[in-house]
C-alpha positions in Angstrom: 59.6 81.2 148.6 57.9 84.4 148.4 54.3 84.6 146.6 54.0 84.9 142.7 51.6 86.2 139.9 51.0 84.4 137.0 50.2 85.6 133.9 46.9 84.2 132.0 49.4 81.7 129.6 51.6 80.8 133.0 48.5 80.3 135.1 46.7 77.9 132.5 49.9 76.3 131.2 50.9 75.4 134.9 47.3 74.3 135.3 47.2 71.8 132.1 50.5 70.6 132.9 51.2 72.5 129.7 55.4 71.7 128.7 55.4 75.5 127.2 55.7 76.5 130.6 59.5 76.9 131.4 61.0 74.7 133.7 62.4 78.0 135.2 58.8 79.3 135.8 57.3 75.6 136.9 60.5 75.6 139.2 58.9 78.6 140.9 55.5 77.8 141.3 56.2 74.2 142.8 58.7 75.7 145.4 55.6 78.1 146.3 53.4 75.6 146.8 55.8 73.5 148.3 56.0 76.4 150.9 52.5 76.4 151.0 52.2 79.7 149.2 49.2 79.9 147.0 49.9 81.2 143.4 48.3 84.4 143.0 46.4 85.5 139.7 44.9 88.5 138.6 40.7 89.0 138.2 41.4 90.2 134.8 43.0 86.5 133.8 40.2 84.8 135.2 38.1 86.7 133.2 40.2 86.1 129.9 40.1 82.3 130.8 36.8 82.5 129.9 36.7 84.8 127.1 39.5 82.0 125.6 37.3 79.5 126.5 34.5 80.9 124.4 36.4 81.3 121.5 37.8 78.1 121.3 41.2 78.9 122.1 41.2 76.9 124.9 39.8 73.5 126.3 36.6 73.8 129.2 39.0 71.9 131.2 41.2 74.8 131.4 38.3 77.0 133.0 37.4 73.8 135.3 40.4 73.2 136.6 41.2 77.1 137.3 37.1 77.0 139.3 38.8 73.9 141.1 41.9 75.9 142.1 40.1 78.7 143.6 38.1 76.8 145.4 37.9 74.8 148.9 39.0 75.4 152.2 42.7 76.1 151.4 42.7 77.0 147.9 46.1 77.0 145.0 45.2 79.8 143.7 44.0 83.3 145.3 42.2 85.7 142.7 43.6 89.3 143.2 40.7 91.7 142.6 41.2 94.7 140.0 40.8 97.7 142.7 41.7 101.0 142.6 45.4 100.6 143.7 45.9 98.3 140.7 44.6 100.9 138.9 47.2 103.6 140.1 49.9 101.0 139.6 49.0 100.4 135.4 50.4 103.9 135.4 53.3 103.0 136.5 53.9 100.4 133.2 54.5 102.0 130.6 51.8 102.0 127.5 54.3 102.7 125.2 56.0 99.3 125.7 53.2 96.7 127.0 50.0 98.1 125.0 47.6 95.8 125.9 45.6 96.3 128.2 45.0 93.0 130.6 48.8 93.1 130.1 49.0 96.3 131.6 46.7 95.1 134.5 48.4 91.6 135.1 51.9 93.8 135.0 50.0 96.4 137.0 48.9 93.5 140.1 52.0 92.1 140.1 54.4 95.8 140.5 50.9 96.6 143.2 51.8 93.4 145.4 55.4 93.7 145.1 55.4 90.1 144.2 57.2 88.7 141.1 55.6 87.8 137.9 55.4 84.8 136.2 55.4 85.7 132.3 57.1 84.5 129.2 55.6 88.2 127.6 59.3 89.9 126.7 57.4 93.6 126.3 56.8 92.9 130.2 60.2 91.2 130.9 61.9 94.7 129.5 60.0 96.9 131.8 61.6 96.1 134.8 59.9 94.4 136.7 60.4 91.4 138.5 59.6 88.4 136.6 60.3 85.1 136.2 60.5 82.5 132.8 
């Protein structure tokens, strides 16, 4: 199995052992780490992990567990850094159908790393790019 992004919803959902992640998408993730393939996520979900944490939106034990991930000597998760070729790629998804921002930059990592994206967001889905739900 090949590395994979998730997307801020994937990444906690998969994390909380959250059943609105699709058994398609949790399919995915386990065979990655099964394979020993640490799931990738973007700097700008970490980021909005907090934010959601914040407002209330989501449990602490969402940001804990995602600090636990990223952590140790071989860690599940590898944080992907928003850099300048991330920033070339958002160019490359199209504003006029996934508007958002952090969208655009989660897309954006994903399309840089030539990796697949986890996402249940349908404006991604139609852009073409690889994803899975």
């Amino acid at each position: 199995m090949a590395a994979l992004l998730a997307d801020t919803r994937a990444v906690v959902w998969y994390l909380l052992g959250d059943p609105r992640l699709s058994v398609r998408a949790e399919a995915a993730l386990e065979a990655a780490a099964a394979a020993g393939d640490p799931l990738q996520v973007a700097s700008i979900s970490v980021v909005e992990v907090v934010y959601l944490v914040e407002k209330g939106k989501l449990p602490p034990l969402a940001w804990q567990r995602l600090v636990e991930a990223t952590s140790g000597p071989v860690p599940a998760l590898v944080v992907v850094p928003l850099d300048l070729a991330v920033a070339e790629a958002v160019r490359r998804i199209p504003r006029d159908i996934v508007s958002d921002p952090a969208d655009r930059i989660i897309a954006a990592t994903a399309l840089h790393l030539g990796i697949p994206l986890i996402t249940r967001d349908q404006r991604i889905q139609s852009t073409g790019l690889a994803t899975i739900w």
